[in-house]
Backbone as numpy.savetxt, mean C-alpha at the origin, in Angstrom:
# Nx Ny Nz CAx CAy CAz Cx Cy Cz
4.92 -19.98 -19.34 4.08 -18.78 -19.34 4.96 -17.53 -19.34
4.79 -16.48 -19.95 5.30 -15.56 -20.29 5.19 -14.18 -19.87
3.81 -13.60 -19.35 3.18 -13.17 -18.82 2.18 -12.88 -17.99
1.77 -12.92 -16.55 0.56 -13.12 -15.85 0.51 -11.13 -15.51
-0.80 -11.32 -15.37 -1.38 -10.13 -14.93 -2.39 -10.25 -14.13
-1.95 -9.82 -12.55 -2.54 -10.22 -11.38 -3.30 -8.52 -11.34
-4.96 -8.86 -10.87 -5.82 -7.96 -10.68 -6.90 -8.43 -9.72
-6.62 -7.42 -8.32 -7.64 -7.85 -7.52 -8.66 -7.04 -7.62
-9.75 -7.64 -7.67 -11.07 -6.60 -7.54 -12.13 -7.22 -6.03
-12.70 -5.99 -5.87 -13.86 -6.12 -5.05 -15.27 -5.06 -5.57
-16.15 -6.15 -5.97 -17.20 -5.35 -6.62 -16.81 -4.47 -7.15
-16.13 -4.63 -8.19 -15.95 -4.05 -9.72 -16.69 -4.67 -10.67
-17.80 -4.86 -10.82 -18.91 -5.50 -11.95 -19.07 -4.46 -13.02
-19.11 -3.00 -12.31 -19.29 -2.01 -13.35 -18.19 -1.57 -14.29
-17.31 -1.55 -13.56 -16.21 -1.87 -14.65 -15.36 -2.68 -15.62
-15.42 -4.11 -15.29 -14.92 -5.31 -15.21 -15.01 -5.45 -17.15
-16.13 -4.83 -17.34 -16.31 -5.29 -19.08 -15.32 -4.09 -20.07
-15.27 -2.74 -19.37 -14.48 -2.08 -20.47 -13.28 -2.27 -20.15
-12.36 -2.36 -19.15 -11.15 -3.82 -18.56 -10.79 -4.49 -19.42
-11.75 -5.62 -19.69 -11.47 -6.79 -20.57 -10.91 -6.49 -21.99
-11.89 -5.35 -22.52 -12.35 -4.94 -23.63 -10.93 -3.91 -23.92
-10.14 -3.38 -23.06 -8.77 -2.41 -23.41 -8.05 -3.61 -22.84
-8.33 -4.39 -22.44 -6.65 -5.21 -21.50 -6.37 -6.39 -22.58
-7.29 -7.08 -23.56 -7.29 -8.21 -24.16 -5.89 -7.63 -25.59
-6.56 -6.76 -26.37 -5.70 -5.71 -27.42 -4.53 -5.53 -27.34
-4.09 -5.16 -25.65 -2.64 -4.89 -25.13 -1.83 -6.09 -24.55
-2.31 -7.35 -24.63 -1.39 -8.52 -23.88 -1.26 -8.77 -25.31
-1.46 -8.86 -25.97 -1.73 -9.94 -27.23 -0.40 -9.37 -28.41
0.13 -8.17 -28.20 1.27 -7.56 -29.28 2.26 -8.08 -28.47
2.22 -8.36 -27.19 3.45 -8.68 -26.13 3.84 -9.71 -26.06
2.92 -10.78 -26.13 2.88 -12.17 -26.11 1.47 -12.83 -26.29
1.80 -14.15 -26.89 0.52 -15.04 -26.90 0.20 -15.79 -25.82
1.47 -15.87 -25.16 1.49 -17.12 -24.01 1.03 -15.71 -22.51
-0.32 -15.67 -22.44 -0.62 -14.91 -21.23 -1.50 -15.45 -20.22
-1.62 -14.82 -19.22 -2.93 -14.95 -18.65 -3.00 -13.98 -17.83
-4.13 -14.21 -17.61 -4.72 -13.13 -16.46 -5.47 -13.46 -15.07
-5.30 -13.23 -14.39 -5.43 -13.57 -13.01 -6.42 -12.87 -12.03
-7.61 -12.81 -11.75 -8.44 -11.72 -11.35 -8.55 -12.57 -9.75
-7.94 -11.93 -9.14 -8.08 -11.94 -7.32 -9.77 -11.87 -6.75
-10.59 -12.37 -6.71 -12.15 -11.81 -6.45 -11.92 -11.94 -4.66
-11.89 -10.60 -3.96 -11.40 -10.45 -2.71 -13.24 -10.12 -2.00
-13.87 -10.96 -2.16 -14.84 -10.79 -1.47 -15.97 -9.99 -2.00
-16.13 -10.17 -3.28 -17.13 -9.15 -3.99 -18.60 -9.77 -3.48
-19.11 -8.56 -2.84 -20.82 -8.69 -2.83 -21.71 -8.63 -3.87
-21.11 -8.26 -5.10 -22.14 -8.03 -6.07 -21.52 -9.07 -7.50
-21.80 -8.73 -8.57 -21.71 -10.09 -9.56 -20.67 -9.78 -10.22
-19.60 -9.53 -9.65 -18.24 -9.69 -10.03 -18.06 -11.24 -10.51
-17.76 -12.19 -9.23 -17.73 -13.57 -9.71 -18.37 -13.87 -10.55
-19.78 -14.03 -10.70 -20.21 -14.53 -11.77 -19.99 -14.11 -13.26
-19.61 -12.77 -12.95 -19.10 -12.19 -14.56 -17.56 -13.06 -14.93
-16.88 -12.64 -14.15 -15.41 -13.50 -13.90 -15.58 -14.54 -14.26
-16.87 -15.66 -14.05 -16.65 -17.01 -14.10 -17.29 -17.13 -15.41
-18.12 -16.45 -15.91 -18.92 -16.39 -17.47 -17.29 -16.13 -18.23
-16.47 -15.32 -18.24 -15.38 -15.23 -19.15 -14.38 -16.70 -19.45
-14.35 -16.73 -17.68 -13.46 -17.78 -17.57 -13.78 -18.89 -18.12
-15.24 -19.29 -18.49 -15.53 -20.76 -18.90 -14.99 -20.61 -21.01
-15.25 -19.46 -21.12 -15.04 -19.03 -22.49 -13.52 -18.71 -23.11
-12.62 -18.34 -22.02 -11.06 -18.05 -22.12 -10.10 -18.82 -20.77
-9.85 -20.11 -20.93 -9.17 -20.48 -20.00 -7.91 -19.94 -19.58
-7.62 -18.74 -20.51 -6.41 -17.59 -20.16 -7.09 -16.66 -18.56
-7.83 -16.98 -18.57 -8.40 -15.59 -17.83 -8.58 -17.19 -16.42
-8.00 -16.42 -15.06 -7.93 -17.52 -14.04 -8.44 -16.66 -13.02
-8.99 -17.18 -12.31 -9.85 -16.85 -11.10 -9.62 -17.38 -9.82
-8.81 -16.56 -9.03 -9.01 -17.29 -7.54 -9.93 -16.24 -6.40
-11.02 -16.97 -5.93 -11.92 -16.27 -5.03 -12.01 -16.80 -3.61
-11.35 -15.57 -2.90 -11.12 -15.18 -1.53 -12.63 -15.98 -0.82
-12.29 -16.48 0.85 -13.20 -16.77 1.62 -13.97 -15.61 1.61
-13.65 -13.91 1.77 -13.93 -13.10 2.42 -12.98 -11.80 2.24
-13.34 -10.55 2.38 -12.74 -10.12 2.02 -11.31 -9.52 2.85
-10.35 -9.96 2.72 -9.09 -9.61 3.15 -8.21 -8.31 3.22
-8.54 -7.80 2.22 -7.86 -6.44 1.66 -7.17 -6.43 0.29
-6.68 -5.20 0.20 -5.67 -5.54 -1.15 -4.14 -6.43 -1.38
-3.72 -5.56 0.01 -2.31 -6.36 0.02 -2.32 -7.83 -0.20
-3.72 -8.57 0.89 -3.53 -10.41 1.08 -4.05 -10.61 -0.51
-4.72 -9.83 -0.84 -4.93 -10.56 -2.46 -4.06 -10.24 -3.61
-3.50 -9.15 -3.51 -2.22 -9.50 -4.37 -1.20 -10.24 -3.87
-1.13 -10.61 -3.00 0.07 -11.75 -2.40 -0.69 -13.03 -2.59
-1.94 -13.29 -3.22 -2.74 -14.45 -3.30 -1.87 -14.56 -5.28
-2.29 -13.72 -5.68 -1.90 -13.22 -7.03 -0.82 -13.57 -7.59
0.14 -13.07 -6.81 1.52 -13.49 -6.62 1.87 -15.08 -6.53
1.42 -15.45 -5.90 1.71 -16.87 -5.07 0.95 -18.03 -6.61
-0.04 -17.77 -6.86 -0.63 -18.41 -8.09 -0.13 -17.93 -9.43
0.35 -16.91 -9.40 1.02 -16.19 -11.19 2.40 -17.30 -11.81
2.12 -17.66 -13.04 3.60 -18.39 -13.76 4.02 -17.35 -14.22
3.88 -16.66 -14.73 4.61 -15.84 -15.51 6.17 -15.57 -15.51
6.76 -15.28 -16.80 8.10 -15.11 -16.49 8.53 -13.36 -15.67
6.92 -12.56 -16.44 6.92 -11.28 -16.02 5.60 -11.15 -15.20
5.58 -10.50 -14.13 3.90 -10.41 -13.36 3.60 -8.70 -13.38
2.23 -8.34 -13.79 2.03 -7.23 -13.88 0.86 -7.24 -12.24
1.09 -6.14 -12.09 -0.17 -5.77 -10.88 -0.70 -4.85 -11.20
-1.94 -4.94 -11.18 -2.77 -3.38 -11.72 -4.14 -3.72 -10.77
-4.57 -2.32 -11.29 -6.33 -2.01 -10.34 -7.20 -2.76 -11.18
-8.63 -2.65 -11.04 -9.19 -2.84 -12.20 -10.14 -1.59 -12.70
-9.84 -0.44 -11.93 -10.64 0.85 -12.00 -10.20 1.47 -13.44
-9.11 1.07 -14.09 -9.04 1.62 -15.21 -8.13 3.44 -15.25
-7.61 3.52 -13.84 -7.02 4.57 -13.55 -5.69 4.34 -13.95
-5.55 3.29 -14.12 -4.23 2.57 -14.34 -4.26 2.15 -16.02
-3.29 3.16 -16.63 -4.54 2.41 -17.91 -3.29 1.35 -18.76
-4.30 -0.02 -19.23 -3.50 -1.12 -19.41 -2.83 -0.85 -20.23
-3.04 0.22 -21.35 -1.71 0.50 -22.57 -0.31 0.38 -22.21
-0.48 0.78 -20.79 1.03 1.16 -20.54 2.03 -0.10 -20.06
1.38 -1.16 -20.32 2.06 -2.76 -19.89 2.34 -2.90 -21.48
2.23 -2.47 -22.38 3.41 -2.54 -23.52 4.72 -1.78 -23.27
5.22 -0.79 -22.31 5.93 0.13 -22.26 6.95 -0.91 -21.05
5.77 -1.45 -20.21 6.62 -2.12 -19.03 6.87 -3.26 -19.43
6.25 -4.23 -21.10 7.10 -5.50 -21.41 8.61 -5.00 -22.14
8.21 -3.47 -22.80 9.48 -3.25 -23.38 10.74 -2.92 -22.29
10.19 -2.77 -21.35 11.50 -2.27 -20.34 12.16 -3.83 -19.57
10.87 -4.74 -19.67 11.35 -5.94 -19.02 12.36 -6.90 -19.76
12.42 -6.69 -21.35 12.61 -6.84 -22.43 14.10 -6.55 -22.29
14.24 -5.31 -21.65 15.92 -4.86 -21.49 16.42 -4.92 -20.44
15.72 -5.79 -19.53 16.31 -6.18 -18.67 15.95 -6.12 -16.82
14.74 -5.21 -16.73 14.67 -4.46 -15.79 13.38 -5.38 -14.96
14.00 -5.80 -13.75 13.12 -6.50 -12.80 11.91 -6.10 -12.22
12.09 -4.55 -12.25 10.70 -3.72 -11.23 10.44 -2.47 -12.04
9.76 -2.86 -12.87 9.33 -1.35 -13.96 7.98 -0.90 -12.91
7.80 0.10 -12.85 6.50 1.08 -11.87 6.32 2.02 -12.83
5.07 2.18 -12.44 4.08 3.68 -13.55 4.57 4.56 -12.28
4.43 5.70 -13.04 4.64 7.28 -12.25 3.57 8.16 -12.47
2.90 8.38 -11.84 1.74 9.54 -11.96 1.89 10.97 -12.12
2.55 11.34 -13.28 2.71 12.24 -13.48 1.58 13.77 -13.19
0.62 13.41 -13.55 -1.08 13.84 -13.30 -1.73 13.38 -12.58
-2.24 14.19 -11.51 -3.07 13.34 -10.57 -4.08 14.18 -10.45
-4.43 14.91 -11.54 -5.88 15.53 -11.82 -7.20 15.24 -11.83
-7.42 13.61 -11.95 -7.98 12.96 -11.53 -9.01 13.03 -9.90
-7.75 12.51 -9.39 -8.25 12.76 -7.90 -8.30 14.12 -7.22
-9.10 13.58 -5.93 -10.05 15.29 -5.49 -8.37 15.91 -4.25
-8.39 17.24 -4.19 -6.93 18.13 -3.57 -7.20 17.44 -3.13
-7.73 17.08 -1.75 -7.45 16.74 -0.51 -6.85 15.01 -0.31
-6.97 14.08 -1.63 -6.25 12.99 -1.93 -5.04 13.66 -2.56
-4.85 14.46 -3.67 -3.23 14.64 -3.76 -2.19 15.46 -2.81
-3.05 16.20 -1.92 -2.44 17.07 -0.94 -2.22 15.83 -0.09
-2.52 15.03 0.52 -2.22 13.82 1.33 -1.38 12.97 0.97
-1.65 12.58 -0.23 -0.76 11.79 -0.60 0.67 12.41 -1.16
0.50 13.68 -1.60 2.02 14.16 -1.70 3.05 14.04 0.07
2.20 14.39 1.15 2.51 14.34 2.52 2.89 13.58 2.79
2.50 12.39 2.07 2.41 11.15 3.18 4.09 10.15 2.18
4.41 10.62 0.72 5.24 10.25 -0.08 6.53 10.61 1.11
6.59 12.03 0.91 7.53 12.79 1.29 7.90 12.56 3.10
7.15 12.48 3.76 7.04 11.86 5.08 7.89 10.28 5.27
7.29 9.58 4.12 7.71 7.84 4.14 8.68 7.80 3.76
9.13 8.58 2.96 11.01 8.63 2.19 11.64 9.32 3.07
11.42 9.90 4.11 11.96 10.82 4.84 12.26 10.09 6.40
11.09 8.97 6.92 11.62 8.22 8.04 12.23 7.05 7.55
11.55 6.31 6.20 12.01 4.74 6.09 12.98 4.41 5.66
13.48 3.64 5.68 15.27 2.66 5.46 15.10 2.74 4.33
14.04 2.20 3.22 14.38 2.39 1.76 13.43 3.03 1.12
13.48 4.20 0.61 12.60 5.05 -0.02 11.63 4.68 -1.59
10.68 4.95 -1.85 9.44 4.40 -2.30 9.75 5.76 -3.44
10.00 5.08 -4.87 9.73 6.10 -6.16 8.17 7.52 -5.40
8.69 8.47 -5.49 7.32 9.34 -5.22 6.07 9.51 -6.63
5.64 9.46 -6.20 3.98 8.91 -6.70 3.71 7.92 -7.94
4.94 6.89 -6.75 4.35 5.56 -7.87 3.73 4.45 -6.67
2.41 3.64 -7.65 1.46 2.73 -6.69 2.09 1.69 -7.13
0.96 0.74 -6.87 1.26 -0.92 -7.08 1.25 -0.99 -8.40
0.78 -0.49 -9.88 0.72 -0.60 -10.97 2.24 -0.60 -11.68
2.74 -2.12 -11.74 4.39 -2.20 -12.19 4.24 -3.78 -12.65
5.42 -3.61 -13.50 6.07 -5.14 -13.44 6.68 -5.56 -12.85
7.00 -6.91 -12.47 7.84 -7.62 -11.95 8.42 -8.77 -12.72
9.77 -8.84 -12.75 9.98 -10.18 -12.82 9.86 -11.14 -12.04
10.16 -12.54 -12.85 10.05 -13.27 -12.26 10.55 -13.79 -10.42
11.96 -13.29 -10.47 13.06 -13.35 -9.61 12.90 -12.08 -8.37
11.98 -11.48 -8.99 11.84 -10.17 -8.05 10.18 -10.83 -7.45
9.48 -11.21 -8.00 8.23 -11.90 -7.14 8.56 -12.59 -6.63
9.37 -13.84 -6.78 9.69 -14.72 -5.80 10.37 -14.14 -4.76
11.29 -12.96 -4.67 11.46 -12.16 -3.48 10.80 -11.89 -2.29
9.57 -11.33 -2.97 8.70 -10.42 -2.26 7.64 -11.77 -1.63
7.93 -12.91 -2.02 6.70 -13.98 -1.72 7.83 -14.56 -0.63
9.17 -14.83 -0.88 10.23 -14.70 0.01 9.87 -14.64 1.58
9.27 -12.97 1.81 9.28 -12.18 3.25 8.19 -12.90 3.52
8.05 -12.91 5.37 7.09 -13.79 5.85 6.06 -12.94 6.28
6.28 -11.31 6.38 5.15 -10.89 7.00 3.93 -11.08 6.74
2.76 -11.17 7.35 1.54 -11.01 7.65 0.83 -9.46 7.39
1.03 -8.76 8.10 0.69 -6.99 7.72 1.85 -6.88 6.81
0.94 -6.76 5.28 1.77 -6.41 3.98 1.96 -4.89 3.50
2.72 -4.24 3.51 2.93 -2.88 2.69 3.50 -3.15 1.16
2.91 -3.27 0.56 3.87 -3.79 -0.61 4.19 -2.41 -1.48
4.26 -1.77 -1.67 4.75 -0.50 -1.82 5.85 -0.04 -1.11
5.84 -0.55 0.12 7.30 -0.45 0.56 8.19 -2.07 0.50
7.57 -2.91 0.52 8.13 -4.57 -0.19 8.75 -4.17 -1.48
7.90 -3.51 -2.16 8.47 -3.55 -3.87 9.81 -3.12 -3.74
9.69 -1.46 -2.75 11.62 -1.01 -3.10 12.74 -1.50 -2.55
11.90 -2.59 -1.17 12.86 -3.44 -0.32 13.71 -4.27 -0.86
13.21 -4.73 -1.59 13.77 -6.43 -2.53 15.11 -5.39 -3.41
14.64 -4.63 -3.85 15.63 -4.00 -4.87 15.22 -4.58 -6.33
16.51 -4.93 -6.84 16.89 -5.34 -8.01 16.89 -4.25 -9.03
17.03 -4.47 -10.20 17.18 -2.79 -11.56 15.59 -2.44 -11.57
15.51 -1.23 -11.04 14.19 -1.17 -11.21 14.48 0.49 -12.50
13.22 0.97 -12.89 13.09 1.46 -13.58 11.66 2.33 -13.57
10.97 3.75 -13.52 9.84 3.90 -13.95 9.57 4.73 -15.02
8.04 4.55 -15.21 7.27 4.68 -16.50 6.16 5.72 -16.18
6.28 7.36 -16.78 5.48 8.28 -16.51 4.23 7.98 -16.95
3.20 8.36 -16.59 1.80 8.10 -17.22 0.82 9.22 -16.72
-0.03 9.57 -16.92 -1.04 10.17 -16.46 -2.37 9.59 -16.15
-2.62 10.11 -14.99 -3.79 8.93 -14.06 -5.03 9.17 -14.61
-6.23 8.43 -14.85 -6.63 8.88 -15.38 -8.23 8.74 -14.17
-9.45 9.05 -14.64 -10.74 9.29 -13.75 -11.19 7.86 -13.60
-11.80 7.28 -12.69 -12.03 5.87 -12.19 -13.24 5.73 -13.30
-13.15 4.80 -14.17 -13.97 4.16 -15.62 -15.23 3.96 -15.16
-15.73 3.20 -13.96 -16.91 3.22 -13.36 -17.19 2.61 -11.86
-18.30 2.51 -11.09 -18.17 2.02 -9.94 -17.93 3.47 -8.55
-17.82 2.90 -7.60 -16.60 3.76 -6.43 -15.58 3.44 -6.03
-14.89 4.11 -6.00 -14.04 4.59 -5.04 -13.91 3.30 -3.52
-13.33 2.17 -3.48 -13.30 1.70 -2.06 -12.23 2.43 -0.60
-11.55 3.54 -1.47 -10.82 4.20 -0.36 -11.30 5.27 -0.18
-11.71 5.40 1.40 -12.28 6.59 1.75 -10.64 7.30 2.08
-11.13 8.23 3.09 -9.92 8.90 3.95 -9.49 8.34 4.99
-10.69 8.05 5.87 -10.65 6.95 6.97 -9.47 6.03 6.98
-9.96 5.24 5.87 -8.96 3.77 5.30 -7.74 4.07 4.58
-7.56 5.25 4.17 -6.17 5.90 3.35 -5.28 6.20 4.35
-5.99 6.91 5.59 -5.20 7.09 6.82 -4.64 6.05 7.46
-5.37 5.27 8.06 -4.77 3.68 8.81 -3.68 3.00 7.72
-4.16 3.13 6.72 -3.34 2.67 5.21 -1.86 3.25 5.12
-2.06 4.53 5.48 -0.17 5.62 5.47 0.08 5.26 7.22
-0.92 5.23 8.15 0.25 4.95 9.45 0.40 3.05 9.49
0.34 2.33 9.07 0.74 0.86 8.67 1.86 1.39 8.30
1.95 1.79 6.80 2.74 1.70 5.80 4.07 2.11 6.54
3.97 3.30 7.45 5.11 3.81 8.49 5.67 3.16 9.28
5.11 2.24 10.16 5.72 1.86 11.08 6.07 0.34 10.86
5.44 0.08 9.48 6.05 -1.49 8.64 7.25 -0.86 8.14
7.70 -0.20 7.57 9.20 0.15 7.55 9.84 1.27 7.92
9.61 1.73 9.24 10.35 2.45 10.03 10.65 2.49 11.42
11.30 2.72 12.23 11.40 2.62 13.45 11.32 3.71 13.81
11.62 5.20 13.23 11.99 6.37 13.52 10.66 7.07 14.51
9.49 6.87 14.83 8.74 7.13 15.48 8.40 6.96 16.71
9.50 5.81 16.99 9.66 5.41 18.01 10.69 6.16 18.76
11.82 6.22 17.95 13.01 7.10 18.04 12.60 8.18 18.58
11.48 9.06 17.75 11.11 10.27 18.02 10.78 10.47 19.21
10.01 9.50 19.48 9.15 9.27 21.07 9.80 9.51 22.12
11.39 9.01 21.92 12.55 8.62 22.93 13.33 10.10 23.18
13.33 10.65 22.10 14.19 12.20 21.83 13.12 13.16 22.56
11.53 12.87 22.38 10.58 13.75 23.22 10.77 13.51 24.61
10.41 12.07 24.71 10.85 12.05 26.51 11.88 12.57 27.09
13.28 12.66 26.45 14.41 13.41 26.77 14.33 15.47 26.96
13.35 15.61 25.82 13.52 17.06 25.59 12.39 17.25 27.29
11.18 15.98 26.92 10.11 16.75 28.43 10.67 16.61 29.65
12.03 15.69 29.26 12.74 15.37 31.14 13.40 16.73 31.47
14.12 17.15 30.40 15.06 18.50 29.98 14.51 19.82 31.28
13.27 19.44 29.78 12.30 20.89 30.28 11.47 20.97 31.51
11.29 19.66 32.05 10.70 19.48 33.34 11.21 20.15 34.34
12.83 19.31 34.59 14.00 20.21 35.18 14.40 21.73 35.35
13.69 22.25 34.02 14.06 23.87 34.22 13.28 24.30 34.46
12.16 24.03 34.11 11.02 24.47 34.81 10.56 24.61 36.67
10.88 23.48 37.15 10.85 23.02 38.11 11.81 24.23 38.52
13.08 24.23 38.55 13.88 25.20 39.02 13.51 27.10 38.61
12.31 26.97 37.56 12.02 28.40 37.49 10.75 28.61 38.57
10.20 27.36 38.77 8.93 27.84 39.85 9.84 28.04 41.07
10.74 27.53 41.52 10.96 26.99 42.78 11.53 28.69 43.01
11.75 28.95 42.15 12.66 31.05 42.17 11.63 31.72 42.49
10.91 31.69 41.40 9.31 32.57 41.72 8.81 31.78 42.72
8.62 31.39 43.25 7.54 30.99 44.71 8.78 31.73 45.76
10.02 31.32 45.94 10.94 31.49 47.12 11.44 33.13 46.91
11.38 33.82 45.40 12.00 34.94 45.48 10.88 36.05 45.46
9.39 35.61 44.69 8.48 36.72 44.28 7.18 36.22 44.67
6.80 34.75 45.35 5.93 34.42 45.33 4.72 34.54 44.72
5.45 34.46 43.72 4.27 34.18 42.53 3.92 32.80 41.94
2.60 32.40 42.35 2.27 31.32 41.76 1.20 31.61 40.35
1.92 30.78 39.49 0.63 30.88 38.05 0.35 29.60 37.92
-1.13 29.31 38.82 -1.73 27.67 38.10 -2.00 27.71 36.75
-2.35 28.80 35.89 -3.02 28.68 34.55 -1.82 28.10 33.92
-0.34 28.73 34.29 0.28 28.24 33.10 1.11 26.84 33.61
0.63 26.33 34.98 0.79 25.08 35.02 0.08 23.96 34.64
-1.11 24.60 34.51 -2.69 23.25 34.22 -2.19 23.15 32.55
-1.81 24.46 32.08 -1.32 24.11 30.43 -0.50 23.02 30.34
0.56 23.67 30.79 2.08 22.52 30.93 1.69 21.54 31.35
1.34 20.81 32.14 0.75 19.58 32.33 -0.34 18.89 31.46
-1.16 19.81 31.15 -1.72 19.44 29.99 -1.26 18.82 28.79
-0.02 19.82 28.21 0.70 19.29 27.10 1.51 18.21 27.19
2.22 17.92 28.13 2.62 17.06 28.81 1.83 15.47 28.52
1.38 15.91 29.36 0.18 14.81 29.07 -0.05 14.30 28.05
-0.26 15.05 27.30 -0.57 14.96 25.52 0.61 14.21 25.02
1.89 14.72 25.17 2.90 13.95 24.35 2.97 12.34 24.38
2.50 12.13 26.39 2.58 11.03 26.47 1.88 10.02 26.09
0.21 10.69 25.74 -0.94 9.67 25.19 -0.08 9.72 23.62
0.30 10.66 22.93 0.69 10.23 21.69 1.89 9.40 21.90
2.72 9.41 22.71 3.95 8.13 22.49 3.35 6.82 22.76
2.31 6.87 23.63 1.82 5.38 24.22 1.09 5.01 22.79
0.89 6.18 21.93 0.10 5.78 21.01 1.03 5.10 19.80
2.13 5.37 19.33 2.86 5.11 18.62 3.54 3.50 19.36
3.68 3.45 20.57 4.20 2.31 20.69 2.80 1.59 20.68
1.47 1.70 20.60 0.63 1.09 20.83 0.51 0.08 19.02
0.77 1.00 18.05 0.79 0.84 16.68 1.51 -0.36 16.72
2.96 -0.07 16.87 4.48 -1.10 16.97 3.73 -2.40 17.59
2.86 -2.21 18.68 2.87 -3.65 19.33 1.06 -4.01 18.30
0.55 -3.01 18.01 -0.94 -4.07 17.26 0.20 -4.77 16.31
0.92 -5.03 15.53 1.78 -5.10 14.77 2.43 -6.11 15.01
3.07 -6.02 15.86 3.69 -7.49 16.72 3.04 -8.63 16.91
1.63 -8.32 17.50 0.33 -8.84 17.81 0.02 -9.52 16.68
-0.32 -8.98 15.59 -0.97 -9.81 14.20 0.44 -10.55 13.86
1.64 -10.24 13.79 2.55 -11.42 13.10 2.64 -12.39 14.10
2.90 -12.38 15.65 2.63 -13.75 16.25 1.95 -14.52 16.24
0.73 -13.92 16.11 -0.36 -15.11 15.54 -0.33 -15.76 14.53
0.46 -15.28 13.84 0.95 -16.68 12.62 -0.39 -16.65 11.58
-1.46 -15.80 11.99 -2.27 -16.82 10.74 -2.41 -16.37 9.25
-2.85 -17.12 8.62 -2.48 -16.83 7.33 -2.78 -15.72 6.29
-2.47 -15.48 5.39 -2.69 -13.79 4.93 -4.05 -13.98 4.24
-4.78 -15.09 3.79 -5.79 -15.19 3.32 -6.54 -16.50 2.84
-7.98 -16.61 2.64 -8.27 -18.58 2.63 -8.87 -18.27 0.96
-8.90 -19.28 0.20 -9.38 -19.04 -0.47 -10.62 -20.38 -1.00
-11.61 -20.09 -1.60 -12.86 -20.45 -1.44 -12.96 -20.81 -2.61
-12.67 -20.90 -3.53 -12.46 -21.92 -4.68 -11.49 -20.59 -6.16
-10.98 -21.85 -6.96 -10.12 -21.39 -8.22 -10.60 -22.19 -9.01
-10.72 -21.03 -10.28 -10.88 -21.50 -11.84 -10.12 -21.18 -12.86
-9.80 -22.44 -13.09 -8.73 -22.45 -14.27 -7.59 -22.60 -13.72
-7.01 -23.11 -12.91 -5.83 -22.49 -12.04 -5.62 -24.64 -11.59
């Protein structure tokens, strides 16, 4: 096999047909020997059954469907784990990602390059308050983590062969694969594109879930928050100390007491410490889900596969 193209959806029915209809055109100049791989991560609506109407008609087109729905990460690591391919593509199925551009990433794989990624050059698409965040949250993650993440590139890339077996390699449980992809290394390479408006359907990321989504992504490859935590406790021991020695002047030299600007200071105080308990609270949910060992996802039957 020559090519797999792993795509997880969840209730994408509304889109799923103009997909087929741009993705079939673009595997086919690249290679004959393909397939395609559609992750069904728990769709409530007639995703599967559309999926399984193709599949009985194109045994290229393979289907593995989740117990339930897991998320994105456990189903592209489902994706992964089932793909032959010599090259594996990962894409959405929203069509924001648009499939033309996996001719650009067989030609780069072609010369050699293990981890080709799209670059979002345009993100006109999405509403400010997703590109104002997500520019934050780029620049933030390259700025604490050990290995820095191309800025505004997603999961939409190739892989080789040797570079998936990498990433299937690591044992974690809580997956960031956006920060997995730049971990592994190897020649990577990206591919500008412009994003384009979601083809049909919604949106499954609110803000809510984008948020929990960037503080994961942080503290799966960084420690520095913790660090931070440790440098605050030092600066509030610091400042405790001088403080302490500025009341103890004013009460003994001017007797002046100010509760207001002690109920503050203690206040803030306070505050730093619910946010450090909070950051180590992250580190240990974290700890918590990989001891338990259990598995990243069940799956409930495969077709064609």
């Amino acid at each position: 096999m020559d090519l797999s193209v792993i795509i997880p959806v969840f209730n994408e029915a509304e889109v799923l047909p103009q997909l087929q209809a741009r993705l079939a055109p673009v595997l086919q100049p690249c290679t004959s020997d393909y397939e395609i791989l559609f992750v069904n991560d728990g769709s409530s609506d007639s995703t599967l059954p559309l999926l399984k109407t193709w599949g009985q008609k194109d045994k290229r087109i393979k289907i593995i469907s989740l117990s339930r729905n897991f998320g994105k990460e456990a189903a592209v690591t489902a994706g992964l784990q089932h793909a032959s391919g010599k090259a594996v593509v990962i894409m959405d199925a929203d069509l924001q990602d648009p499939p033309e551009l996996i001719r650009e990433f067989w030609e780069k794989f072609q010369e050699g390059y293990d981890n080709v990624y799209g670059i979002r050059k345009n993100r006109a698409a999405d509403s400010f308050l997703k590109r104002t965040s997500a520019q934050a949250f780029y620049k933030l993650y390259n700025h604490l983590a050990d290995t820095p993440i191309p800025y505004n590139a997603g999961d939409y890339r190739l892989l080789s062969r040797r570079a998936a077996e990498a990433l299937l390699a690591l044992p974690e449980r809580e997956r960031f694969m956006k920060g997995l992809f730049s971990w592994v290394g190897y020649k990577s390479i990206g591919v500008p594109f412009a994003r384009e408006k979601r083809a049909a359907g919604k949106t499954k990321w609110g803000f809510w879930k984008l948020w929990n989504f960037a503080i994961s992504g942080l503290t799966a490859s960084s420690t520095w928050p913790l660090k931070v935590s440790t440098y605050i406790g030092v600066l509030v021991c610091v400042t405790s100390v001088l403080f302490a020695i500025w009341t103890t002047c004013q009460q003994t030299i001017f007797s002046n007491e100010k509760y207001t600007f002690v109920m503050i200071t203690l206040l803030f105080f306070s505050g730093v410490q619910l946010i450090s308990l909070g950051i180590i609270g992250e580190y240990l949910s974290r700890i918590f889900c990989e001891v338990k060992n259990r598995p990243a996802y069940f799956i409930d039957e495969k077709i064609n596969l």
